[in-house]
N, CA, C and O of each residue as an XYZ file, in Angstrom:
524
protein
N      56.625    -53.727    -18.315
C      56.663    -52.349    -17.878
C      56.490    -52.290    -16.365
O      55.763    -52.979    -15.648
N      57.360    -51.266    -16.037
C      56.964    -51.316    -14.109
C      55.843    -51.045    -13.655
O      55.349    -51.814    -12.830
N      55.113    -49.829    -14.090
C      53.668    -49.703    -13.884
C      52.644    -50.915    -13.938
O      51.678    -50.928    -13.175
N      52.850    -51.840    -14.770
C      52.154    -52.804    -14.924
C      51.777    -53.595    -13.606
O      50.710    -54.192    -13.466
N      53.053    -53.508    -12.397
C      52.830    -54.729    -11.058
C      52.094    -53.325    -10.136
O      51.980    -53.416     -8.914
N      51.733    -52.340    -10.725
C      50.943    -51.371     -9.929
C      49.466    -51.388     -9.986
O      48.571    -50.802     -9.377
N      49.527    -52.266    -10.934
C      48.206    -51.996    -11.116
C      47.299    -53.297    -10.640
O      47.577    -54.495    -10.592
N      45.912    -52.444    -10.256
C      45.169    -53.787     -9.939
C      43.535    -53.960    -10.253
O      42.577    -53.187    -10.255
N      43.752    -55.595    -10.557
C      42.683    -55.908    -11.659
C      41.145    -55.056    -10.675
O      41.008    -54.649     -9.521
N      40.478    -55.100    -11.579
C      39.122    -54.444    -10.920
C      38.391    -55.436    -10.195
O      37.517    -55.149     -9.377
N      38.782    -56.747    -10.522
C      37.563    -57.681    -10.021
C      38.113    -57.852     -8.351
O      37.407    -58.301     -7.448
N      39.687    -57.332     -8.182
C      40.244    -57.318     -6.467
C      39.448    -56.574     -5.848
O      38.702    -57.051     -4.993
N      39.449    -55.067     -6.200
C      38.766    -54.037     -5.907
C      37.281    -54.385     -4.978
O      36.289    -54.896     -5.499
N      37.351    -54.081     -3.845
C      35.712    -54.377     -3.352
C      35.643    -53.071     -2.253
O      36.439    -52.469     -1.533
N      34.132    -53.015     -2.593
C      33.421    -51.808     -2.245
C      32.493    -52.266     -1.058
O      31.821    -53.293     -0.960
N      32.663    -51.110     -0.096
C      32.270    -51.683      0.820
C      30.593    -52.231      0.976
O      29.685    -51.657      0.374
N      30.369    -53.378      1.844
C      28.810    -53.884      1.394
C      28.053    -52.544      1.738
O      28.503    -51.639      2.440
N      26.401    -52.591      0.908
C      25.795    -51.887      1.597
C      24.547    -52.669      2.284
O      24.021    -53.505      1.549
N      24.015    -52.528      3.533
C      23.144    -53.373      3.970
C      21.631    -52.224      3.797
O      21.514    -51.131      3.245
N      20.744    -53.011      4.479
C      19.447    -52.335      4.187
C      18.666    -52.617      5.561
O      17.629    -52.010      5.829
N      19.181    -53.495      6.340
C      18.449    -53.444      8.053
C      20.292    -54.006      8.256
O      21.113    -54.567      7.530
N      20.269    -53.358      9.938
C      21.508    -53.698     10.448
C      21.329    -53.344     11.546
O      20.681    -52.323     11.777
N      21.911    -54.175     12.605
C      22.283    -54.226     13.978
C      21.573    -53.327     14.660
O      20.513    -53.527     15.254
N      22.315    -52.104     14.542
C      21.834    -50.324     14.805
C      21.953    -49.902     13.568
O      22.989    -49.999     12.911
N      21.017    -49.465     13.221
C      19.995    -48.424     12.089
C      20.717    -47.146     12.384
O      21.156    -46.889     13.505
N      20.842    -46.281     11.260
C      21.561    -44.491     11.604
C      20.132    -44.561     12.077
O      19.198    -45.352     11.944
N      20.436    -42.911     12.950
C      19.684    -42.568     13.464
C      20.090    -41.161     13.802
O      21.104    -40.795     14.396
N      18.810    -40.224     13.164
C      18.624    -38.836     13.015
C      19.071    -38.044     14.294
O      19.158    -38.351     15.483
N      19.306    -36.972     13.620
C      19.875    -35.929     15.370
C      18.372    -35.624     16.035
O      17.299    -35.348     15.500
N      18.774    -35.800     17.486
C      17.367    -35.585     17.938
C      16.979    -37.096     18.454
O      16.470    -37.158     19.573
N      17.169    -38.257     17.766
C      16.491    -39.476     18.280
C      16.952    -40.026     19.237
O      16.116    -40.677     19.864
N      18.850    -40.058     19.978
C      19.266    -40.946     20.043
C      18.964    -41.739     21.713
O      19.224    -42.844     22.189
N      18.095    -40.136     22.359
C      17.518    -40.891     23.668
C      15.898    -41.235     23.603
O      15.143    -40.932     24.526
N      15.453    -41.918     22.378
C      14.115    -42.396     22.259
C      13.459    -43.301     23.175
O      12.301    -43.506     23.537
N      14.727    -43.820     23.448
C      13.996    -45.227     24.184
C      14.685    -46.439     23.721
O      15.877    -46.617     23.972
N      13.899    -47.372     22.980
C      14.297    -48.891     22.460
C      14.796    -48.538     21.336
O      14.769    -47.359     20.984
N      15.263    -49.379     20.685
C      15.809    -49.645     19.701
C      14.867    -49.186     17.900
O      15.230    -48.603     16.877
N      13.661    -49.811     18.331
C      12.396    -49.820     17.842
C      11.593    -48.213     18.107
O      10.974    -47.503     17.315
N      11.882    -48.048     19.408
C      11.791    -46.480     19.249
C      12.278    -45.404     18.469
O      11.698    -44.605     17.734
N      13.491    -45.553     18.790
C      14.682    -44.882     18.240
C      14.216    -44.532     16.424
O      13.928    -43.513     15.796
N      14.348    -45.998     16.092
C      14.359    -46.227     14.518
C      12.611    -45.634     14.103
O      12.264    -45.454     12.935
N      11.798    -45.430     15.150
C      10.359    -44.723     14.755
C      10.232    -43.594     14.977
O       9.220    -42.979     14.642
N      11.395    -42.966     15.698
C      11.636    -41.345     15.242
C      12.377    -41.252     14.211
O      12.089    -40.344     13.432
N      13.257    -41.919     13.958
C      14.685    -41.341     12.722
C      13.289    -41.278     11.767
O      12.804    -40.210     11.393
N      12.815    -42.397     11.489
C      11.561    -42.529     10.558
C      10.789    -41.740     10.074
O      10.688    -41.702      8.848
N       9.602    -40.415     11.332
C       9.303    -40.084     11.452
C       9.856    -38.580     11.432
O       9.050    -37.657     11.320
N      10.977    -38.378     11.521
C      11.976    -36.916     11.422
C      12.191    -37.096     10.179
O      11.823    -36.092      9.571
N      12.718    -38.092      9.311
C      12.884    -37.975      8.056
C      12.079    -37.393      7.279
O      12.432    -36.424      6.607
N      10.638    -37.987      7.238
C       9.932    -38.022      6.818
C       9.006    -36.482      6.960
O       8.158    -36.084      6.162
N       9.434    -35.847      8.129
C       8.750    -34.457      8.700
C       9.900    -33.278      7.587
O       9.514    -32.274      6.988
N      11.211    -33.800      7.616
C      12.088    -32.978      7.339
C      11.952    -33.022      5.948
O      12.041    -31.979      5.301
N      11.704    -34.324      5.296
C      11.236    -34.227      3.695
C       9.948    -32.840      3.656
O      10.190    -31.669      3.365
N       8.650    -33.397      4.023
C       7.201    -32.348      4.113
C       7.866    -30.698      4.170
O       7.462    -29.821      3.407
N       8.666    -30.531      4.944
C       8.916    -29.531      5.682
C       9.703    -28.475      4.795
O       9.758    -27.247      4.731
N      10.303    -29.586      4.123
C      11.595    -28.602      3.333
C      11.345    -28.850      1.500
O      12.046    -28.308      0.645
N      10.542    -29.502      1.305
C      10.531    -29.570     -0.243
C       9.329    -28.336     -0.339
O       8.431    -27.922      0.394
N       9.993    -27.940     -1.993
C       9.367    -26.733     -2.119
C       8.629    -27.003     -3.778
O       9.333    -26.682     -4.735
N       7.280    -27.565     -4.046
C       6.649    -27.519     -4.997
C       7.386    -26.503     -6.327
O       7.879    -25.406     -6.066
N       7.367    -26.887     -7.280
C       7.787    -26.089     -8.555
C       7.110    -25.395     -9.022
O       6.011    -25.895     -9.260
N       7.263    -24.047     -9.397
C       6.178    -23.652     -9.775
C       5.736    -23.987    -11.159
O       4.547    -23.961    -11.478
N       6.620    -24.275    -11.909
C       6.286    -25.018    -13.366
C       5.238    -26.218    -13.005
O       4.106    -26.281    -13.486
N       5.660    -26.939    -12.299
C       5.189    -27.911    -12.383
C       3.626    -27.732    -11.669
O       2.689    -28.502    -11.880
N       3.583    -26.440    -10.711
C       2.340    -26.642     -9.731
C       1.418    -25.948    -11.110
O       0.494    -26.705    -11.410
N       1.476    -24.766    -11.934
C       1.142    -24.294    -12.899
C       0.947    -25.317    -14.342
O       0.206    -24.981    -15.265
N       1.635    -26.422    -14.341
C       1.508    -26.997    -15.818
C       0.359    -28.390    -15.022
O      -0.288    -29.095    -15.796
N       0.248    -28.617    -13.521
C      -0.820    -29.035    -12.693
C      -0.493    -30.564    -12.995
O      -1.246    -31.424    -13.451
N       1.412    -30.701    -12.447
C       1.913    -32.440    -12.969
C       1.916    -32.280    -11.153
O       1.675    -31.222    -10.571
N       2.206    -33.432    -10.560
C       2.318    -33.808     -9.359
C       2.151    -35.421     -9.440
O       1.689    -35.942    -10.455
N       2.621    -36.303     -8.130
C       2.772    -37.132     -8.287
C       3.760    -37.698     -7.040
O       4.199    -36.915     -6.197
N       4.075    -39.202     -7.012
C       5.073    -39.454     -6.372
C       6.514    -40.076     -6.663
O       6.500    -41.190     -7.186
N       7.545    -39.598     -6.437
C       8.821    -39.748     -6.903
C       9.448    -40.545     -5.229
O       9.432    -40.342     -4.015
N      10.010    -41.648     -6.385
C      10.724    -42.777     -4.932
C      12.494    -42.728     -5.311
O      13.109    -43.137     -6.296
N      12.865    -42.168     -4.292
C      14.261    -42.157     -3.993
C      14.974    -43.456     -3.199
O      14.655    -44.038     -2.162
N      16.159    -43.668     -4.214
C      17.107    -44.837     -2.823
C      18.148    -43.042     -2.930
O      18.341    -41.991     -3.539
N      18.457    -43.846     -1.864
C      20.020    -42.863     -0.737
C      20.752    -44.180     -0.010
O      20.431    -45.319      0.329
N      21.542    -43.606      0.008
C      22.516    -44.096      0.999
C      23.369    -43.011      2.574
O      23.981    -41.944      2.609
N      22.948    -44.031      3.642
C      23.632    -42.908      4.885
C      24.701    -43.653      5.126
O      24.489    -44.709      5.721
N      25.966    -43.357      4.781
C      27.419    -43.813      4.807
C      27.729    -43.798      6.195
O      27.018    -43.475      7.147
N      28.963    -44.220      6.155
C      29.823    -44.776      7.402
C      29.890    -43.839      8.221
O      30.078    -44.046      9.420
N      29.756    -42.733      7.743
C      29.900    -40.981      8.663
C      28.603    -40.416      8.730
O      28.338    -39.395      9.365
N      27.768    -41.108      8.050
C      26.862    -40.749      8.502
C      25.778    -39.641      7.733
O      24.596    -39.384      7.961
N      26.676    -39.156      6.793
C      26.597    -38.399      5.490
C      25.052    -39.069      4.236
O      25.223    -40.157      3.686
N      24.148    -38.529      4.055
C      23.402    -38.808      2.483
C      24.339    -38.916      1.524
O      25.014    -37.888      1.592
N      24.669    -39.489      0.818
C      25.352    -39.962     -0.635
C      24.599    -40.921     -1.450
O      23.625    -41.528     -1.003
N      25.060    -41.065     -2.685
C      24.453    -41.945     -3.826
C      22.948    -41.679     -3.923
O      22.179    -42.627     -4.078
N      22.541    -40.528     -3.843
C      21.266    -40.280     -4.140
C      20.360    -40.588     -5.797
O      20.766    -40.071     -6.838
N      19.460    -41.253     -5.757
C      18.803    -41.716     -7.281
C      17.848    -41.621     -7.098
O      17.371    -41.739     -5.969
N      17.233    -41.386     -8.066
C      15.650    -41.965     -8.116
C      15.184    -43.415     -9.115
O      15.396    -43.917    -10.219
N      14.721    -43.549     -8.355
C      14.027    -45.215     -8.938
C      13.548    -45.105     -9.918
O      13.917    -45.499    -11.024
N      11.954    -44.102     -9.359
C      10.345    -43.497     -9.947
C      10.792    -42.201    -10.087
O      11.286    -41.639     -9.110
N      10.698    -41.645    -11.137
C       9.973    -40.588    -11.219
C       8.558    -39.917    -11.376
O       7.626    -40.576    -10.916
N       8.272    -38.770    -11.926
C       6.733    -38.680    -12.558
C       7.058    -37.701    -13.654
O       7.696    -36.662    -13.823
N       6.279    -38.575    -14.335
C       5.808    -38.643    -16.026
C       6.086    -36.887    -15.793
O       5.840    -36.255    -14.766
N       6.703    -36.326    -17.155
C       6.701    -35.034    -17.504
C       7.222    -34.008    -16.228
O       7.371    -32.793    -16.356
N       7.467    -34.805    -14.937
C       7.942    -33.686    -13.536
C       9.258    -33.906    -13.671
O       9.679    -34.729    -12.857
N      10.305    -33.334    -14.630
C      11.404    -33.557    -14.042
C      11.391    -32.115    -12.857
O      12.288    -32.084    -12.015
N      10.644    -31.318    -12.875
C      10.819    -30.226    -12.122
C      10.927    -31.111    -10.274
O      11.660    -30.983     -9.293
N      10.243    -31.604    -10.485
C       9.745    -32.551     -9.319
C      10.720    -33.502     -8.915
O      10.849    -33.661     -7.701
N      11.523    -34.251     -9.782
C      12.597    -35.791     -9.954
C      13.410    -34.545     -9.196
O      13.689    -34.897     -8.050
N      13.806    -33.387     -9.451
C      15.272    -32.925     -9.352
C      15.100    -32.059     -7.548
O      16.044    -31.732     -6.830
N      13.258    -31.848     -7.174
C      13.046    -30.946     -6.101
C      12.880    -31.850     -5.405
O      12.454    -31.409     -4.338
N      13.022    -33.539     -5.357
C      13.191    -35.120     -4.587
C      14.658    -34.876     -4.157
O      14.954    -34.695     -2.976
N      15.357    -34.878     -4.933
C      16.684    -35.611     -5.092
C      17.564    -34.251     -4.005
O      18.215    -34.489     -2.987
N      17.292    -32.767     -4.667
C      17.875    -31.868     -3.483
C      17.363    -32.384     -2.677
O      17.859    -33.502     -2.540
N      16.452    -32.171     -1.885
C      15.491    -32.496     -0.446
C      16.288    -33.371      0.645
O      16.590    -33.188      1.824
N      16.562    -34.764     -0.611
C      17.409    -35.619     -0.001
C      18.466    -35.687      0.287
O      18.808    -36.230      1.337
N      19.464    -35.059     -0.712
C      20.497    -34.720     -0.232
C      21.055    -33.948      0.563
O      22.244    -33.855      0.867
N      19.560    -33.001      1.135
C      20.300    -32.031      1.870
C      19.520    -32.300      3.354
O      18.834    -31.425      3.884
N      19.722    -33.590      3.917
C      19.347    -34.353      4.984
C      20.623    -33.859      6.123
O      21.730    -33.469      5.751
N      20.302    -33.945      7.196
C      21.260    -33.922      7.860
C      22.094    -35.084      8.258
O      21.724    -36.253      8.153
N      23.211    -34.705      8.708
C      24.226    -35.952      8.963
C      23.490    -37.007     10.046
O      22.934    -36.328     10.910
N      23.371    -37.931     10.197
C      23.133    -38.696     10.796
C      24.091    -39.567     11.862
O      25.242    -39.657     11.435
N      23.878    -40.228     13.153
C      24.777    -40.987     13.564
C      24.881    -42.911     12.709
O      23.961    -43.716     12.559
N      25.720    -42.986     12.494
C      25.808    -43.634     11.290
C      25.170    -45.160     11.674
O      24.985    -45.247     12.887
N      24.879    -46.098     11.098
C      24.366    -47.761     11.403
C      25.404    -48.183     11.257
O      26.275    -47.752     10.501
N      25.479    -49.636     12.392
C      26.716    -49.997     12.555
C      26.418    -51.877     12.387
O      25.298    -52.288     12.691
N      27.079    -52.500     12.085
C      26.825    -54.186     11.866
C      28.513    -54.611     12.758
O      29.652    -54.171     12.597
N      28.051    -55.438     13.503
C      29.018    -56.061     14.429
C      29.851    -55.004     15.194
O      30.923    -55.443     15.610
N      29.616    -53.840     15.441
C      30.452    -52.865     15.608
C      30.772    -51.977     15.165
O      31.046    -51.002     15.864
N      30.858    -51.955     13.928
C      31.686    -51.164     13.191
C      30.558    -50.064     12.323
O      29.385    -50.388     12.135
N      31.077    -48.875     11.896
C      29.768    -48.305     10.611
C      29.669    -48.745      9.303
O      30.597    -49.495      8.999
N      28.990    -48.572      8.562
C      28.416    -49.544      7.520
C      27.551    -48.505      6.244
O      26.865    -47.509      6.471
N      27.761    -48.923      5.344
C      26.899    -48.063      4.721
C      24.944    -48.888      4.828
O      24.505    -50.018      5.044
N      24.387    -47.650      4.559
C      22.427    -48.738      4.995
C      22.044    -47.572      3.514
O      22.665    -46.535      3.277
N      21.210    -47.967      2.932
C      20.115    -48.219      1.930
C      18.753    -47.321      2.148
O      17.863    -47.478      2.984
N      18.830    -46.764      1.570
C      16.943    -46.353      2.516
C      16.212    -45.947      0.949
O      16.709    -45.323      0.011
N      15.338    -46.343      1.040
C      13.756    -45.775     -0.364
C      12.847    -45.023      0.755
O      12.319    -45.267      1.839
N      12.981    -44.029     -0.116
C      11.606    -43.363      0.571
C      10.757    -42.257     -0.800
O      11.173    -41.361     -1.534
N       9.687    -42.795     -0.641
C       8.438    -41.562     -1.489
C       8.246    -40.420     -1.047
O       7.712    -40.073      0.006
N       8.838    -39.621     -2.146
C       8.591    -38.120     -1.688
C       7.250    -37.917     -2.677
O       6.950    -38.454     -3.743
N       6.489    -36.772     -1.748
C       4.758    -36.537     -2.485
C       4.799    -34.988     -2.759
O       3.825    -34.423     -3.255
């Protein structure tokens, strides 16, 4: 059949790597005249982490049924720079109110300038505990 030389096996197929430290680290709007390198990557750090506190909004089910806890997210900041592939690892016991007020939070990160390995952008990895 002709369709048949169209098609291609899955094991060709490759996705681009994702790394988890690289060259240049994304780095949050706001960081990119920090300083060092090491600077830089201890604000993105530190903005993340302000912008999580800042913007998650307790459930009220959950603040009322008195579950709380910590929920650990992987993400991914893509080649553009974009949050994608958002999961959770951890959740907490009986919070899905909580698993699902992680996972918005994160996804609704701002774009980032993207991490780059030899040049180029790259997808990077990040876990972080939301409380």
């Amino acid at each position: 059949m002709i369709t048949d030389i169209f098609e291609v096996p899955e094991d060709l197929i490759e996705e681009p790597e994702i790394f988890t430290i690289v060259e240049d680290m994304p780095v949050y709007p706001g960081c990119e005249g920090a300083g060092s390198k090491e600077e830089i990557q201890n604000c993105t750090n530190n903005e993340i982490y302000k912008y999580i506190a800042k913007n998650t909004k307790y459930p009220a089910m959950a603040k009322d049924a008195g579950v709380s806890g910590t929920v650990y997210i992987r993400y991914l900041v893509n080649e553009k720079g974009k949050v994608s592939n958002v999961e959770i690892l951890r959740g907490v016991a009986g919070g899905s109110s909580l698993d699902k007020e992680a996972v918005r939070v994160i996804e609704s990160l701002p774009s980032m300038k993207p991490g780059k390995q030899r040049g180029k952008p790259v997808r990077v990895q990040y876990t972080v505990p939301v409380k």
